[in-house]
C-alpha positions, -999 to 999 in steps of 0.1 A, spaced: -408 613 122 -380 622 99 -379 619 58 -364 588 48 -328 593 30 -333 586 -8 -316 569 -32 -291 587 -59 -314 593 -83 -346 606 -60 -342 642 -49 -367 660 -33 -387 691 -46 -411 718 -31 -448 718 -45 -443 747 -67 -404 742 -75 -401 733 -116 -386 713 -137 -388 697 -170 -401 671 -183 -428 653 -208 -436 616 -221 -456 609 -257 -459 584 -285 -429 603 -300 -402 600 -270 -377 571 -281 -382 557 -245 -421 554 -250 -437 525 -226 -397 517 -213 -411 528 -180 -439 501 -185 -412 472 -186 -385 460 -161 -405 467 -128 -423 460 -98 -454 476 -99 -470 476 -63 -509 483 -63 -531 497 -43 -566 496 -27 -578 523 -50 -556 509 -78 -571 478 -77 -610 497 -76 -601 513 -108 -586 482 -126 -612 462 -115 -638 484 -132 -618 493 -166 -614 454 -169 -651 448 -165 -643 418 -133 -652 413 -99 -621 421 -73 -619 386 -66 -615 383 -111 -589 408 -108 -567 394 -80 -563 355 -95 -555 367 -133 -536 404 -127 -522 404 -90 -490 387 -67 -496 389 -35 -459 389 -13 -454 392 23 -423 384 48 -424 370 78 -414 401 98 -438 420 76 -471 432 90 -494 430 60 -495 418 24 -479 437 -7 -500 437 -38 -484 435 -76 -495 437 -108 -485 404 -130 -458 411 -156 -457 395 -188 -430 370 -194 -415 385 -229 -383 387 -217 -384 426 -208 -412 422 -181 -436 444 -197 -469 452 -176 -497 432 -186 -518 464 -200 -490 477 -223 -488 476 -255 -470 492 -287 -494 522 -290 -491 529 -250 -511 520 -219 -542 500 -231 -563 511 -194 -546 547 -198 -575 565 -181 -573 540 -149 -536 534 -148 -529 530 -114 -512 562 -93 -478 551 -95 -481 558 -134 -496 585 -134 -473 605 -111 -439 593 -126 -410 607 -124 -430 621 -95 -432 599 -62 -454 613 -30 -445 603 8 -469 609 35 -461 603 72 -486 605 101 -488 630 124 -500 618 157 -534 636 151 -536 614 120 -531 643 93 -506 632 69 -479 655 61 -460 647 26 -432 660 4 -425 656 -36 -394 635 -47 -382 634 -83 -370 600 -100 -346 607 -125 -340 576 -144 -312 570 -170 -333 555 -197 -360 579 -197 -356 607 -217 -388 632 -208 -363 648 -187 -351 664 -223 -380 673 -235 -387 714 -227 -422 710 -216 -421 731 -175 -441 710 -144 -444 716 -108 -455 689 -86 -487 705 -71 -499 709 -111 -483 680 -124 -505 662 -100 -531 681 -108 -531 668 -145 -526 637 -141 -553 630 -121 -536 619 -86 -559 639 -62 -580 615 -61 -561 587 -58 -543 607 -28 -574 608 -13 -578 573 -10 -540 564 -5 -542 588 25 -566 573 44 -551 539 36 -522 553 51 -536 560 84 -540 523 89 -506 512 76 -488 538 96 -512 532 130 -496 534 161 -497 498 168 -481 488 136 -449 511 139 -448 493 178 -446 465 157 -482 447 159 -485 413 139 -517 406 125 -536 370 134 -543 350 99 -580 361 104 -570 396 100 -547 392 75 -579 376 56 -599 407 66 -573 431 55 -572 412 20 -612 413 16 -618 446 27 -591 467 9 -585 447 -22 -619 418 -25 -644 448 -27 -668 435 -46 -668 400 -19 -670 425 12 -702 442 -7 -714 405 -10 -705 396 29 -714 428 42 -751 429 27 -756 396 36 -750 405 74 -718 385 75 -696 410 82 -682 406 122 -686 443 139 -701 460 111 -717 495 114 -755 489 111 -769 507 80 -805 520 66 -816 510 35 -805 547 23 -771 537 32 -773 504 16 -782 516 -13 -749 540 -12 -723 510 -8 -734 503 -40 -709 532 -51 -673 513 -50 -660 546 -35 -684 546 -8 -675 513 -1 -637 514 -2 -642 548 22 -664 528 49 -641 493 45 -612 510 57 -629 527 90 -644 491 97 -607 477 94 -596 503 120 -621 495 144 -611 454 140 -577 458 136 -566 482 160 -594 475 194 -579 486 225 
């Protein structure tokens, strides 16, 4: 599958290819990038919010999350509530900066990076770096040198790659790029087991989960770890989603 063509301001950039840029308390366009957008979230977003905000999943989604989705659209988007102050500021900004800085979701941490990844048809994902360049922001100014691979690096993204990857594998499955539709049932099972964590734990211990893998109390004890849990949510969804 070919790159998608990019907007204007989105150019793409080897690993190692550098450039400039920094953001801090004393850049005139501190927290700008915080206001004025759509912030979509994802599974592993949402664990890490969840957590910094001390709630349950199903906590997190009724007071912080929108959930959007078209008719021709195969599954739900998820977005973080903006504040209505007139400039649409994230609900977790404030004056002095980001007030869950150490479990912003990936999106924040990598800008002006973005990362694409594309299936391969033996489900490795092959990605590329793009650049946003953005006229209010000026980190671009500042004389600080990045490359993506390190860039990424710092800011903690690894991790959240991890997990975004394997997400990936189900939102770019076969069946969906043929253009499957999901039932409402597996809609609602897409919705627990990616985002409702905390509720699938719940379901899933009390033996209420339809075609779950049967687990020893070692294993048990493991899902405890939201991690874990995410990890073996998203193989059950393969095997319920996507059956033959």
């Amino acid at each position: 599958m070919n790159p998608p063509l990019l907007p204007r301001n989105v150019t793409r950039i080897e690993r190692e290819e550098p450039f400039h840029f920094s953001c801090h308390p004393g850049i005139v366009c501190f927290t700008d990038c915080c206001r004025q957008l759509e912030l979509a979230l994802t599974p592993y977003d949402v664990l890490r919010l969840k957590k910094a905000c001390g709630l349950r999943s199903e906590a997190f989604l009724d007071r912080y999350v929108i959930i959007e989705q078209e008719e021709d659209e195969t599954v739900p988007r998820f977005y973080l509530c903006m504040v209505d102050d007139g400039r649409a500021s994230c609900v977790f900004v404030a004056d002095s900066g980001c007030t869950v800085y150490q479990d912003r979701p990936g999106a924040c941490r990598a800008y002006p990076l973005g990362r694409a990844v594309i299936r391969q048809a033996d489900n490795a994902m092959d990605d590329f770096f793009v650049l946003l360049q953005e006229s209010h922001c000026h980190g671009f100014r500042e004389q600080q040198g990045q490359d993506a691979a390190t860039y990424s690096k710092e800011q903690g993204l690894l991790i959240y790659n991890r997990f975004n990857d394997a997400v990936a594998v189900l939102l770019q499955h076969e069946q969906i790029r043929q253009g499957k539709q999901f039932s409402e049932q597996q809609r609602e099972q897409f919705i627990l087991a990616l985002y409702n964590l905390d509720q699938f734990r719940t379901l899933l211990l009390a033996g209420q989960i339809p075609g779950a893998t049967p687990f020893d109390e070692t294993s048990r004890e493991g899902l405890a770890d939201d991690e874990a849990l995410l990890l073996y949510a998203i193989d059950w969804l393969k095997n319920i989603l996507f059956k033959n």
